[in-house]
N, C-alpha and C positions, 0 to 999 in steps of 0.2 A: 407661403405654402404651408407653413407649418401652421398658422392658424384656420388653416382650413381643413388640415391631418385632423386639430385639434376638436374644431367645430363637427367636424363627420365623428369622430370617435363620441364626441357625448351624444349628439343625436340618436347614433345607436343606441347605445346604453341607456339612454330615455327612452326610448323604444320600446326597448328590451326590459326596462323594469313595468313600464306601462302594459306589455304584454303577458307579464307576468312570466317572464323567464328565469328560471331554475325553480319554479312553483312546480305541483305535484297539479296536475290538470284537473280542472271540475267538473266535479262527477254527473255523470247525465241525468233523468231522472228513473233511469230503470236501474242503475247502481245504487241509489241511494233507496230508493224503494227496496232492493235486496237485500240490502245492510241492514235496514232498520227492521227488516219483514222476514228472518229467516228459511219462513215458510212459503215462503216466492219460492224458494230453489231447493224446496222439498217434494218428492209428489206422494201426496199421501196416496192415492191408490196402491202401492208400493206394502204399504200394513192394513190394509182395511180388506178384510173376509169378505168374497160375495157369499159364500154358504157358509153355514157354521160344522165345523169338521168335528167327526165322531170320537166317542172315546172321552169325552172329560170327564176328568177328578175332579175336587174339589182340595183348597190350600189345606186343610188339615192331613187328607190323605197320602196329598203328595210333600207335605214335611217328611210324614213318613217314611215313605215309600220312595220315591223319585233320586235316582243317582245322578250324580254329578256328570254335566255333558250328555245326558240322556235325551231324545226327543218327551215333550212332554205335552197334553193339551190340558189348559186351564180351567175351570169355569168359578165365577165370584163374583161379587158385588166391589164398584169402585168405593173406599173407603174404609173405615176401621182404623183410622186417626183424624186429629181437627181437624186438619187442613190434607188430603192425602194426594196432595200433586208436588210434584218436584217443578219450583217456577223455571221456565224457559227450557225444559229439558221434557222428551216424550216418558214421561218415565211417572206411575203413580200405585200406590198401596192398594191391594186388594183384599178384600175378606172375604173368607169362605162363604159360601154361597147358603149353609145352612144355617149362619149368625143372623144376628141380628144386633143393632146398636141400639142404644136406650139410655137416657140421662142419665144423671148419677141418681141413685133411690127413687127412681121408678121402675125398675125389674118387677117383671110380674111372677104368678105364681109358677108358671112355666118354666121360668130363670136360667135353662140348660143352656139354649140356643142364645141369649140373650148377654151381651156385653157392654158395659158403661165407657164414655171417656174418662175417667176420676181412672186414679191411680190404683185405686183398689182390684181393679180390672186389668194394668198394664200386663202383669204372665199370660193372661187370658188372651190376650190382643194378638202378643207374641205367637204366640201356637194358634192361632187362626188366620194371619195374616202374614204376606207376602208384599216384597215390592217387584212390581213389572218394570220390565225398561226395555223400549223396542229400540231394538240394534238396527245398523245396516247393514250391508253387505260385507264389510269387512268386519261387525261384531263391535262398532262402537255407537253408543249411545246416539239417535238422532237428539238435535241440539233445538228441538219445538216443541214449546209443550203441549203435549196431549192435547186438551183441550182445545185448541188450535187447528193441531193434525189432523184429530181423527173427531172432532167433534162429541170427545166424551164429556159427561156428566157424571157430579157425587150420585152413586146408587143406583148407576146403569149397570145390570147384569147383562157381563162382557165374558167370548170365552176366546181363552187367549193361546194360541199356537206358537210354539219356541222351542228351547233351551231348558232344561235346569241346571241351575250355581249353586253347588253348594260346598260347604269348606269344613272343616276335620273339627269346627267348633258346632257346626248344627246350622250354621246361617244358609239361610235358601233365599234365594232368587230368581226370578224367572225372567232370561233373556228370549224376549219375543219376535218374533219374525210377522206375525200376522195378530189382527184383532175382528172378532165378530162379534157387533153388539147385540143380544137378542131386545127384539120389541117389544 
């Protein structure tokens, strides 16, 4: 009798290791699709404008101008850093919409509207550029990067509906609810 207690008890256990018991169950392939795709379980309609809403500024204006927690509507050019996307986050730099970028010592005679990458330009950069970051409903950062979301591109003139952030040091931000890219 008891090697038969004996015999049933491992059978289970064989079983039960072969079935992978006390394993964490494998994942289907619409969870791992999720996982790996954040933007499966985003819907960008959610930040994409069908019309573009009245009233924008531009980022120099509203440094200025724009208080903290205030509705604000945006308009600029994506860019005004090398790289101006935050990876895997909806969130990317904007330049005034009246700028313009241009290598280092190539400024033409024009030179007002006109800003370099090269260091000699970084205060300039600073006073015409902003970083966007579209919140959700609760005010936190979506976890996709733009690009993905909303199908933006470097130097798509975007006008952006939200938030203004700004802090007792001068730093502005603008938390977005909505994005209208013009054509």
């Amino acid at each position: 009798m008891k090697n038969e207690i004996l015999t049933a008890t491992l059978s289970i256990a064989t079983l039960a290791i072969i079935a992978g018991c006390g394993t964490a169950p494998a994942s289907t392939p619409q969870q791992s699709e999720a996982t790996a795709n954040p933007a499966a379980n985003v819907d960008a309609s959610l930040y994409k404008l069908a019309e573009e809403p009245d009233g924008a500024i531009g980022v120099i204006m509203a440094r200025e101008s724009a208080e903290d927690g205030a509705p604000l509507i945006l308009v600029g050019r994506i860019g005004g850093s090398a790289n101006p996307w935050i990876e895997g986050r909806a969130a990317f730099m904007l330049l005034d919409a009246s700028m313009s970028v241009v290598a280092e010592g190539d400024a033409s005679d024009e030179g007002e509207d006109e800003i370099c990458m090269g260091d000699c330009c970084a205060t300039e950069r600073l006073d015409c550029t902003t970083l966007v970051k579209v919140v959700d409903s609760q005010g936190k950062i979506v976890p996709v990067d733009s690009r993905k979301l909303l199908g933006l591109k470097e130097s798509d003139m975007v006008v952006v509906e939200g938030t203004a952030k700004k802090d007792d040091s001068g730093n502005f931000v603008m938390l977005a609810r909505g994005i209208y890219v013009r054509k």
